[in-house]
N, C-alpha and C positions, 0 to 999 in steps of 0.2 A: 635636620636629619635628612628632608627629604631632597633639598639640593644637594650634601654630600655623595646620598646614593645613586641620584643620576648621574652627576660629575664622574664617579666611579666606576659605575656602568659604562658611559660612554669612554672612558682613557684604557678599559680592558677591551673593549671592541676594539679601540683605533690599537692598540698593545696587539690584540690577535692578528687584526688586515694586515702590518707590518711585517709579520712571522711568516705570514703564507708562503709555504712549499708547492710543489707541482703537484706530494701525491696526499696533501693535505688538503681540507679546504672549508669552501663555509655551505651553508645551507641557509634557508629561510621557510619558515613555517607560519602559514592563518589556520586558524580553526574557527569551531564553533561548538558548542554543546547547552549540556544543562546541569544545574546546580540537583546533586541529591545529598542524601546523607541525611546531616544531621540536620532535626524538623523545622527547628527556628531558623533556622538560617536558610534553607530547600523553602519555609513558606513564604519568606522573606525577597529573596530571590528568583527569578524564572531562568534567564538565559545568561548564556556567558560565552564570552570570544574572546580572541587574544589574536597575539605573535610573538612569535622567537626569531633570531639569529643563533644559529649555529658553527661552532669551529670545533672543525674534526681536527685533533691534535696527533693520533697513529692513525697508522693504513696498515693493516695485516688479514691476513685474510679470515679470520676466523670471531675476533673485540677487538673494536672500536673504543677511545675515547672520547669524547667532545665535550666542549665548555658552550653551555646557553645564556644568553639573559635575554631577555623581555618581558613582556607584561600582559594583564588581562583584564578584563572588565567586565562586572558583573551587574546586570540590569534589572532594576529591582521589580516584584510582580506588581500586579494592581493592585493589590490588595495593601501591600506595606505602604505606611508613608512618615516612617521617621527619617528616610533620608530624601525626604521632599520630592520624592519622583526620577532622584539623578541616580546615576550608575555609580558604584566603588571599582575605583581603579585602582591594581596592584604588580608590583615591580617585582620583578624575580631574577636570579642567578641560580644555577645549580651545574652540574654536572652529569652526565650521560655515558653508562654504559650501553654500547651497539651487541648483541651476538646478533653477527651473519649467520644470513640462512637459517634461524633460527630450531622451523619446521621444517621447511622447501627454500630451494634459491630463488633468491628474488625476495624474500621473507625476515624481516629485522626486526628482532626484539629490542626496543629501548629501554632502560629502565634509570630515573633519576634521582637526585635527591640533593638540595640545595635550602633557600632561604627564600620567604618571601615577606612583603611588606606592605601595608596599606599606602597609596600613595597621598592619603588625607593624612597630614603629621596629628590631628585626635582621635583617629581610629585605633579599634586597640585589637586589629589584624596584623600581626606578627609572628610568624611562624615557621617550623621546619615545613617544605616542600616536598613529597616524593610522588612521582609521575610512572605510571608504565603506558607505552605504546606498544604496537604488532604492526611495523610498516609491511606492508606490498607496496613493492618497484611496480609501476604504469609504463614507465619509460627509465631511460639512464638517467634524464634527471628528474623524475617526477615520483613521487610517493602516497599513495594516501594511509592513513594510522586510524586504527579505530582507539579507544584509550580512556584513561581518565588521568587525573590529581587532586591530591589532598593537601593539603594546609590545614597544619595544627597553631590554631587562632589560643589567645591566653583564656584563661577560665573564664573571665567575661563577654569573649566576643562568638567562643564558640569555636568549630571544626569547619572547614571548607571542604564539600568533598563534590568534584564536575568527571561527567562523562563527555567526552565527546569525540569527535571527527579533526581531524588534522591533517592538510594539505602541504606537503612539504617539497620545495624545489632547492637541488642542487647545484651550485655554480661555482 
């Protein structure tokens, strides 16, 4: 399962590069934040960071579409150590609606909603994904998002829920 999903991953990226229009384009996003939410899992956890690829699919001046994938990784606190001290790493796809200017120009409300997945094939972290951000434009290509995500995990693994910071450049 978990080779299928990268192979899939990566032939929708190389599917998007292929598409690129003038007033279309990609993006690239790092962050960082921290796991809250739900207890077991927030004590389980301390930090978490990722990245996405972005592809903006319209340009109008008002919503935005784009299609994400990337992944994240969650570092587990001192205190846990059923997963021996390593990080859980997870793969995602989702979709993204933009309103420009949401408040003020320069100001972009994201808000997503897609699929994520453990990338350990025995975890049993499988779930619907939905994210909102509040990008500020720094520059034409630079963005910072204050934000979070959730991930709904099955009855045994539990709820993912991260706030954090995300640093996004356009190209």
């Amino acid at each position: 399962m978990k080779k299928v999903f990268l192979l899939a991953s990566f032939l929708f990226v190389g599917v998007l590069a292929y598409g690129q229009s003038a007033n279309k384009g990609f993006s690239a996003s790092a962050w960082g934040g921290v796991v809250v939410g739900d207890e077991d899992f927030s004590d389980s956890f301390g930090a978490a960071f990722g990245g996405n690829l972005h592809y903006t699919l319209t340009d109008s001046e008002s919503t935005d579409f784009a299609i994400s994938v990337g992944g994240f990784s969650l570092s587990p606190s001192s205190e846990f150590k059923d997963f021996g001290g390593s990080s859980e790493f997870f793969w995602r796809i989702y979709g993204n609606v933009i309103f420009e200017d949401a408040l003020s120009e320069g100001q972009n409300l994201s808000l997503g909603l897609g699929y994520a997945t453990a990338a350990d094939s025995d975890a049993d972290y499988n779930g619907i994904y939905a994210e909102a951000f509040y990008h500020f434009e720094l520059s034409d290509n630079f963005s910072i998002a204050p934000g979070g995500f959730y991930v709904a995990g099955s009855d045994d693994a539990g709820n993912i829920t991260v706030l954090s910071v995300r640093l996004t450049y356009g190209f």
